[in-house]
Residue frames relative to the residue before (quaternion, step in Angstrom):
aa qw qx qy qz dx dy dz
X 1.0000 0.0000 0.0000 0.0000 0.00 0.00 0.00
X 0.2779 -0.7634 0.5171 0.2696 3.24 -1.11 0.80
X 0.2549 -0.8278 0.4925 0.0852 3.78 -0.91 0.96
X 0.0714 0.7514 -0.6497 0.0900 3.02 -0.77 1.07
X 0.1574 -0.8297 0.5217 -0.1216 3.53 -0.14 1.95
X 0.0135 -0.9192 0.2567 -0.2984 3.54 0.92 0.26
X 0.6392 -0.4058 0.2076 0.6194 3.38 1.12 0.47
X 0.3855 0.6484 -0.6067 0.2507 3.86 0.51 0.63
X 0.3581 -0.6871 0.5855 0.2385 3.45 -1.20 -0.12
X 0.0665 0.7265 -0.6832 0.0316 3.80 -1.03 0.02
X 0.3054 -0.5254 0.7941 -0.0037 3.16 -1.84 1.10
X 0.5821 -0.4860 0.6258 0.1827 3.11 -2.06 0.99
X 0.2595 -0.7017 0.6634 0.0122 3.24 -1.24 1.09
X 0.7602 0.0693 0.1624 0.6252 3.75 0.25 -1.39
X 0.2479 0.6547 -0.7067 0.1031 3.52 -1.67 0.38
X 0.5618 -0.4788 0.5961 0.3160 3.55 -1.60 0.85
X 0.6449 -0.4175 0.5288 0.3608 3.17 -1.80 0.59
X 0.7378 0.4269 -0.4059 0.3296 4.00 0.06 -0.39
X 0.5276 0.6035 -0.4033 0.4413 3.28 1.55 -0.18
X 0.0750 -0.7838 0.5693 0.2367 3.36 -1.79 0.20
X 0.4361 0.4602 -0.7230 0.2743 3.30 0.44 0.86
X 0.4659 -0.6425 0.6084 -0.0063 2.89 -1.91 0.02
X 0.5812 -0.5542 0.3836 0.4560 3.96 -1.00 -0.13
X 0.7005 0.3441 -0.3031 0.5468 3.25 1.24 -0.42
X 0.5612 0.4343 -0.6179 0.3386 3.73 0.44 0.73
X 0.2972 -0.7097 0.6384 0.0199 3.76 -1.56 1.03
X 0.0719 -0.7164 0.6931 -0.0339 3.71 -1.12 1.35
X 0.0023 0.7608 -0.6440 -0.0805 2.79 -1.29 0.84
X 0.3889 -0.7633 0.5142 0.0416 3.47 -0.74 1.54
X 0.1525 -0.6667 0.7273 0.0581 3.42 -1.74 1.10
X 0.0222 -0.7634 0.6429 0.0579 3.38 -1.01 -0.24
X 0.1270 -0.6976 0.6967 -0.1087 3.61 -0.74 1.13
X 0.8648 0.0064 0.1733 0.4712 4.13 -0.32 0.91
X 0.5069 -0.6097 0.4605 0.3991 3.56 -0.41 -0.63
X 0.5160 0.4099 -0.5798 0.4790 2.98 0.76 2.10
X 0.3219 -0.7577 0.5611 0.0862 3.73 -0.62 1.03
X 0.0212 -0.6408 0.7652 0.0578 3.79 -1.65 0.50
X 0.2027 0.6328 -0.7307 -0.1564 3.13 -1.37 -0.01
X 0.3137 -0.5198 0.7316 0.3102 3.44 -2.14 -0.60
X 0.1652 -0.6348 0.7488 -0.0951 2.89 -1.86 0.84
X 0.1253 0.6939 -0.6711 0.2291 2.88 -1.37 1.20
X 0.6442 0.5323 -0.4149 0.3601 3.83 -1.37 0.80
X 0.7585 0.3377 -0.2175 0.5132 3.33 -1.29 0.27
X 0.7103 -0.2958 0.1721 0.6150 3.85 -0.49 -1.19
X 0.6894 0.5717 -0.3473 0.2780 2.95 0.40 -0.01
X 0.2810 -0.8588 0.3964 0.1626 3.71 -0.34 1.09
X 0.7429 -0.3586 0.0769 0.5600 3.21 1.22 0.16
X 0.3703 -0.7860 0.4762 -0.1355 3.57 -0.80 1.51
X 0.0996 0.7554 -0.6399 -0.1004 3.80 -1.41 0.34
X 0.1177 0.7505 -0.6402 -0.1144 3.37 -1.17 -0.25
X 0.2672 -0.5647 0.7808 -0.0041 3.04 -1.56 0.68
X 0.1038 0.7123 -0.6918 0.0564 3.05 -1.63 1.41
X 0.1210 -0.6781 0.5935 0.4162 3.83 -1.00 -0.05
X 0.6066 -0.5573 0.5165 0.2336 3.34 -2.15 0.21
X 0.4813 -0.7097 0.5069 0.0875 3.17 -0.31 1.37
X 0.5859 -0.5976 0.4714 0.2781 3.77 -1.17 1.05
X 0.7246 0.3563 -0.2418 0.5381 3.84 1.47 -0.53
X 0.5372 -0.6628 0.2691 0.4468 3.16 1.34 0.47
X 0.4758 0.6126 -0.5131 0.3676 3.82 0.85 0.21
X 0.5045 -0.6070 0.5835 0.1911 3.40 -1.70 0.68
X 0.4999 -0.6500 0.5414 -0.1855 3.39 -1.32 1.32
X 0.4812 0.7588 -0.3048 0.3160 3.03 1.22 -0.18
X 0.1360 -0.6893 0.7050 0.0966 3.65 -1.80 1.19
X 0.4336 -0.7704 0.4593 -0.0867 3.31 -1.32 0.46
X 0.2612 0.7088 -0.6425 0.1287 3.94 -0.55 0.03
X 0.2927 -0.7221 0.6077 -0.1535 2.74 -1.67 0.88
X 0.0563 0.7426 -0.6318 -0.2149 3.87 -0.46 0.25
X 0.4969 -0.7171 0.4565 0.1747 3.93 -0.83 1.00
X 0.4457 -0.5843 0.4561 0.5019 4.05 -0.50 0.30
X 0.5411 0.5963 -0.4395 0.3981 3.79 1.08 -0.29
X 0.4241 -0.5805 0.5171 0.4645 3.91 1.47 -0.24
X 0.6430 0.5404 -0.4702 0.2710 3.91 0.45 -0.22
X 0.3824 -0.7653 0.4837 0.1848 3.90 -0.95 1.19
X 0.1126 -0.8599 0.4978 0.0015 4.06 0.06 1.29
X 0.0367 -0.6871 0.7228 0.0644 3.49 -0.76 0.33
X 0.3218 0.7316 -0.6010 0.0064 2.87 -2.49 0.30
X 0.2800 -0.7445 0.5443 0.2667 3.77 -0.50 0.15
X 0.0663 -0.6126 0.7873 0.0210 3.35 -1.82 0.43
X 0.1676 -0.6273 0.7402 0.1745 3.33 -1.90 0.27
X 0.1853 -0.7929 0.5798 -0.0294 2.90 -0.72 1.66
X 0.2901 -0.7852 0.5399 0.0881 3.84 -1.13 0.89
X 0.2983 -0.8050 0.4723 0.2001 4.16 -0.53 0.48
X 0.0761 0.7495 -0.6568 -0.0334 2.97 -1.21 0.37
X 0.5974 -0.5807 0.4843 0.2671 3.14 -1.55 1.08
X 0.1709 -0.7819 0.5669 0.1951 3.52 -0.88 0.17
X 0.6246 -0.5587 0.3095 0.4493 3.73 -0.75 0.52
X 0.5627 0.6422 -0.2243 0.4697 3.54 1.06 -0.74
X 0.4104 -0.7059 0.4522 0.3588 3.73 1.17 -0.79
X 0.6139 0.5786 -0.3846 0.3748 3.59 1.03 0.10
X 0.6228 -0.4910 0.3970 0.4619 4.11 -0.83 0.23
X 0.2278 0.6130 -0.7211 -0.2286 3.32 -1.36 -0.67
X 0.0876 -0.7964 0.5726 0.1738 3.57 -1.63 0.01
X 0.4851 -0.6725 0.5288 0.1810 2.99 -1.15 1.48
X 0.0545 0.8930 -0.4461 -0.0254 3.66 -0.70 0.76
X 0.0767 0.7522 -0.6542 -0.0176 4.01 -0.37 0.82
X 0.2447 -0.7195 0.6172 -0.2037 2.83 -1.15 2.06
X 0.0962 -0.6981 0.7038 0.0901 3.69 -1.90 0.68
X 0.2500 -0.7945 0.5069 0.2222 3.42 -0.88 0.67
X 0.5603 -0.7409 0.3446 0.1357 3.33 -0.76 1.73
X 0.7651 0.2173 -0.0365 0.6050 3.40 1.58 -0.67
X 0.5777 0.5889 -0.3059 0.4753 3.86 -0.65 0.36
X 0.6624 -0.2757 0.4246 0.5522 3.83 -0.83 -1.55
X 0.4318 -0.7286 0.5285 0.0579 3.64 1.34 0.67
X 0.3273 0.6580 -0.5629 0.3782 4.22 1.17 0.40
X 0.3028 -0.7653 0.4885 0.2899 3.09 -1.46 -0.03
X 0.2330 -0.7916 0.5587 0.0831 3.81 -1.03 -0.15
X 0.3963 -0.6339 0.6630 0.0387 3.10 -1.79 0.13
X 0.2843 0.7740 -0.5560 0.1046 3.59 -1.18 0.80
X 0.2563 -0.8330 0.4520 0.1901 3.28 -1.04 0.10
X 0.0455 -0.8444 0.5257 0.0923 3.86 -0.72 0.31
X 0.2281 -0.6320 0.7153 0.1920 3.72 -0.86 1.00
X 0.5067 -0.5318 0.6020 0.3131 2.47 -2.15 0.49
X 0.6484 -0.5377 0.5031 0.1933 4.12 -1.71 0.50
């Protein structure tokens, strides 16, 4: 799939208990080429970036960090995969390892808004 993420938005849908977003964290995504940013911000999370590149199979690459409402500073990467939804909107499948902390891994998902 070609991706063109560009100012979309997306809310958390699903996450493992070791995760901390949440339904009430919100990203909003740029994309310049086949290198993504977004921000993030809600729920526990007090405010958030990532940077990903775009993979030749169209999956996202992507590291992360985060500072938590707990004041703690998290990092980590996931490779995250798209799918179209019937509706016409994005979602992304996402298996993730946190770089700092208990360094476990996880799973989540985020539609696009």
């Amino acid at each position: 799939m070609n991706l063109n993420l560009h100012t979309k938005v997306f809310r958390s849908v699903t996450n493992t208990g070791n995760g901390e977003v949440g339904a009430d964290t919100i990203f909003h995504y740029q994309q310049h080429k086949d290198v993504v940013t977004a921000t993030y911000q809600g729920g526990s999370i007090a405010n958030g970036h990532l940077i990903a590149k775009v993979l030749p199979n169209g999956e996202l690459d992507m590291r992360y960090h985060h500072i938590n409402k707990a004041g703690e500073l998290m990092l980590g990467r996931c490779l995250s995969t798209s799918e179209l939804l019937p509706n016409g909107r994005l979602k992304f499948r996402e298996s993730g390892q946190w770089l700092s902390g208990d360094m476990s891994s996880g799973y989540s998902e985020i539609e696009e808004i």
